[in-house]
C-alpha positions in Angstrom: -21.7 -44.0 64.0 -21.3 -41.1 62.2 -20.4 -37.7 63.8 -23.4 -35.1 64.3 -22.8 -32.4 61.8 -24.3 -28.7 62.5 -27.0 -27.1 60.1 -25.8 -26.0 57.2 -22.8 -27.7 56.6 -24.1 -31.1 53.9 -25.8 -27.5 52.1 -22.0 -26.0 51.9 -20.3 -29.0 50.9 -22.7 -29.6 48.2 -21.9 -26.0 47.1 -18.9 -26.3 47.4 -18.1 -29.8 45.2 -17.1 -31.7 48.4 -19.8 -34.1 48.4 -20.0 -37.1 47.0 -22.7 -40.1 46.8 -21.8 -44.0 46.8 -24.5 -46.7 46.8 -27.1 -43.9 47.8 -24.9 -42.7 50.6 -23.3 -39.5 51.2 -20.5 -38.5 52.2 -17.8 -35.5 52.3 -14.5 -35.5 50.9 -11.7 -33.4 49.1 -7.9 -33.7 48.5 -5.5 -32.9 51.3 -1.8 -32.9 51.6 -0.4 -33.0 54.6 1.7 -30.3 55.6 4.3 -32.7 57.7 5.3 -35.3 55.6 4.5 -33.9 52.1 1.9 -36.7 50.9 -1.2 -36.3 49.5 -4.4 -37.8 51.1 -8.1 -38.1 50.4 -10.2 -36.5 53.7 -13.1 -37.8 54.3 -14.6 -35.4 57.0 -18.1 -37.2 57.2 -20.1 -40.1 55.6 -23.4 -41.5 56.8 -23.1 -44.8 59.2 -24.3 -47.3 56.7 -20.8 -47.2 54.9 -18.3 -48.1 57.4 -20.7 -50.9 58.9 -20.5 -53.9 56.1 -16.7 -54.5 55.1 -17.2 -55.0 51.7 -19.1 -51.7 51.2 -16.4 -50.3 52.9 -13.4 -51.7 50.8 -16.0 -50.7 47.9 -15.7 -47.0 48.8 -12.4 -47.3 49.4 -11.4 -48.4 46.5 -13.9 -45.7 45.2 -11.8 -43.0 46.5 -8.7 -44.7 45.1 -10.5 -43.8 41.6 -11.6 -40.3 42.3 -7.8 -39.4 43.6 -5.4 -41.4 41.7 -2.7 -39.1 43.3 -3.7 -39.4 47.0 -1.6 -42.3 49.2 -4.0 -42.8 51.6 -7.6 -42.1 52.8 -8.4 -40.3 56.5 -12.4 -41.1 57.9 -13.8 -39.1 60.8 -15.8 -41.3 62.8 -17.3 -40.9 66.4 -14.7 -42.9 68.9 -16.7 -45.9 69.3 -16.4 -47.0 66.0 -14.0 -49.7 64.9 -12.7 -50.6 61.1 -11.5 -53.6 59.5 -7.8 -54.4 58.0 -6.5 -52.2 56.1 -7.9 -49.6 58.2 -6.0 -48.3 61.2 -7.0 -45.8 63.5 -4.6 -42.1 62.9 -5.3 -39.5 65.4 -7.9 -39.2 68.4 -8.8 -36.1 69.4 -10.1 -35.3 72.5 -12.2 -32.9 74.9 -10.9 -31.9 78.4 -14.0 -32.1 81.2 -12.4 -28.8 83.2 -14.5 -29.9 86.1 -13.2 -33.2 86.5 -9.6 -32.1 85.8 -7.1 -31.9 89.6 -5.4 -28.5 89.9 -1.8 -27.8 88.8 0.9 -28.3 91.4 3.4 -26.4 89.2 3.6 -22.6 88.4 2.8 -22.1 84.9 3.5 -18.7 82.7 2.9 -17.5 79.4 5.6 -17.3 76.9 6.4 -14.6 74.9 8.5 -14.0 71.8 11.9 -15.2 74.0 11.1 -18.5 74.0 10.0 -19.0 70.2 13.2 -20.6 69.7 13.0 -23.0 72.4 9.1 -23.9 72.1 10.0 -24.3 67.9 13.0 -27.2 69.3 9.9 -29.2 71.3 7.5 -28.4 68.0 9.8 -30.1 65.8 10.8 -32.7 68.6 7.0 -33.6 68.7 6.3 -33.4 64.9 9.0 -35.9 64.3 8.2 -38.3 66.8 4.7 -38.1 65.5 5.8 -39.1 61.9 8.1 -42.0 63.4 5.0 -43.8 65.4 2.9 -43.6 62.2 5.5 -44.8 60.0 5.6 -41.8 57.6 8.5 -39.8 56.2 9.3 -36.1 58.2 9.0 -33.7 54.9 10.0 -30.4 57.0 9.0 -30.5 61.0 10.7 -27.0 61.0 8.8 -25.0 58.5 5.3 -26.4 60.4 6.7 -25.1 63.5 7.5 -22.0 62.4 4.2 -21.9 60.4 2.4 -22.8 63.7 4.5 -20.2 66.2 3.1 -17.3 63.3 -0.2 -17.9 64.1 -2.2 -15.1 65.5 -4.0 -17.3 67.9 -0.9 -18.9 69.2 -0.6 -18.9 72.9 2.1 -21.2 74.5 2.6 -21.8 78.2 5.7 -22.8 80.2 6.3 -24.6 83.3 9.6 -24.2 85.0 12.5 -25.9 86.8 14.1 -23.2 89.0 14.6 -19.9 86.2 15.0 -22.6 82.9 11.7 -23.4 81.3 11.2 -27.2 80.9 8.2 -27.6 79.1 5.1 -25.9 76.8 1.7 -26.7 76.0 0.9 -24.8 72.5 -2.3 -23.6 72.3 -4.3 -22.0 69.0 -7.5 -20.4 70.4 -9.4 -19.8 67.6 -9.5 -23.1 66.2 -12.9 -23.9 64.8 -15.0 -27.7 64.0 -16.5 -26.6 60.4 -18.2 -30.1 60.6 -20.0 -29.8 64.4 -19.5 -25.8 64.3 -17.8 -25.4 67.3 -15.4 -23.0 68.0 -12.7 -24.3 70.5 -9.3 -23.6 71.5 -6.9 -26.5 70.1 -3.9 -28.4 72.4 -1.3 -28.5 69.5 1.2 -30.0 71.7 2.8 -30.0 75.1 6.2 -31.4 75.9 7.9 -32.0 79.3 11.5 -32.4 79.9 12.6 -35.1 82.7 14.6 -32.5 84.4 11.0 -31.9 86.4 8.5 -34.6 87.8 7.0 -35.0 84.3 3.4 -36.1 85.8 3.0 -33.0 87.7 4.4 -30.9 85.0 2.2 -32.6 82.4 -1.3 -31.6 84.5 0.0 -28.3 85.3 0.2 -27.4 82.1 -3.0 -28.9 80.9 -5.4 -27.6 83.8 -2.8 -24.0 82.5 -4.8 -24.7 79.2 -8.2 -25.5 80.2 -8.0 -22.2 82.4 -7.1 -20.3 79.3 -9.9 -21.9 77.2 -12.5 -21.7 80.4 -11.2 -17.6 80.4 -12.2 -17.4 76.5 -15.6 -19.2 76.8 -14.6 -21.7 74.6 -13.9 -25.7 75.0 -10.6 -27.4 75.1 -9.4 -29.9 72.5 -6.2 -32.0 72.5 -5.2 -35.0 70.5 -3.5 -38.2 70.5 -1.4 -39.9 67.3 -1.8 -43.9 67.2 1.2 -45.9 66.5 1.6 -48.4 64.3 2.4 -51.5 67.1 3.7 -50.2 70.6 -0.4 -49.2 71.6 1.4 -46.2 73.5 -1.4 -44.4 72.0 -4.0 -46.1 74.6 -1.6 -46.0 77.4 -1.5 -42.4 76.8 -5.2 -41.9 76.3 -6.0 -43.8 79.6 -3.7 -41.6 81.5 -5.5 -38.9 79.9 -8.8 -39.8 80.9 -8.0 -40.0 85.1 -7.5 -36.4 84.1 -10.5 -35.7 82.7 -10.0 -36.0 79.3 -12.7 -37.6 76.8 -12.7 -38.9 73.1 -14.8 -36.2 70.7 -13.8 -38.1 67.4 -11.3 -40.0 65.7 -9.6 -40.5 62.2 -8.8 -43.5 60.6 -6.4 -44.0 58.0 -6.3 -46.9 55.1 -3.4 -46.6 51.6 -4.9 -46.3 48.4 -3.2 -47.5 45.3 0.3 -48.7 44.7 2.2 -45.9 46.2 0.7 -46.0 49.2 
């Protein structure tokens, strides 16, 4: 299934050279290099169902993109959650939509940071960033200059919990994220990071039901994400724990290598 996109947005990418037709079908694409690890990638933010659902229209388009980008390693698809790929495909990043009113109250006192802690909160960034890269297999090109990148933001907000006066974790926040493919304007979970020195599981919904209060304050809805490794399935542990707090899958991207230096 392909995701609902909002009125307007096939009109724009057509405009805009992003969308492309295969076999009849359409779909949107453009070149992306990804600001972690340094590769370049073909997005694919949306494509009608009837492509992903026979394999070897599938491997078709793939290979298709291959042609269009012979620079790109590897092709990302946005599908809805439920829908699975074949070999060579493997699913990248979930993202995911906090239900606020299904989410248990914070235990834990939780603050908002200010400039103080940029160093600190930067250290769990790049701890994060890194770890990311490791569980998908790919090269770290400079975690330090995204998290730098990412504390500059203008819609940055990140909130600490605390052990005693010491903070010992963050949840990173940018609050004026916005879904150009749906239209929605929601306030992004960039990352949140507890250190053992605190019961990590009270820590960890503290600071998300922190973060679903800030959204609920802006009017706006709460998005997180989750990055699949390659074998431990951590990925799903994580995501079930996430759901007994509320926590639903939105969308999801799915990543296959294109040509031989993938």
């Amino acid at each position: 299934m392909s995701a609902p996109v909002v009125s307007g947005y096939l009109a724009w990418a057509g405009e805009s050279g992003l969308l492309g037709d295969f076999r009849g079908l359409s779909y949107v694409a453009d070149a992306y290099t990804d600001p972690l690890t340094g590769r370049r990638q073909v997005l694919v933010e949306h494509c009608e169902q009837a492509l992903t659902e026979d394999a070897d229209l599938l491997a078709a388009f793939t290979s298709e993109l291959a042609r269009l980008h012979p620079g790109a390693t590897a092709a990302l698809l946005r599908l809805a959650p439920e829908v699975v790929l074949p070999e060579p495909w493997r699913r990248q990043i979930t993202y995911i939509r906090l239900d606020v009113d299904a989410h248990p109250a914070g235990a834990l006192d939780v603050t908002r940071a200010d400039a103080r802690h940029d160093g600190l909160i930067r250290d769990w960034l790049m701890t994060a960033f890194e770890a990311a890269c490791r569980e998908t297999a790919q090269p770290v090109a400079d975690a330090r200059a995204v998290a730098e990148n990412l504390l500059s933001q203008p819609d940055r907000v990140s909130l600490l919990v605390w052990n005693g006066d010491v903070p010992a974790g963050h949840v990173t926040l940018l609050c004026e994220a916005r879904d150009e493919v749906t239209g929605e304007d929601f306030v992004e979970l960039v990352d949140s990071l507890v250190e053992s020195v605190v019961d990590v599981r009270q820590a960890t919904t503290a600071l998300s039901r922190a973060a679903a209060d800030h959204a609920t304050a802006l009017g706006l809805p709460l998005y997180g994400n989750v990055v699949h490794d390659v074998s431990t399935g951590k990925a799903d542990r994580v995501l079930a724990s996430l759901a007994r707090l509320g926590w639903r899958p939105s969308h999801r991207f799915w990543h296959a290598p294109l040509g031989e230096s993938s």
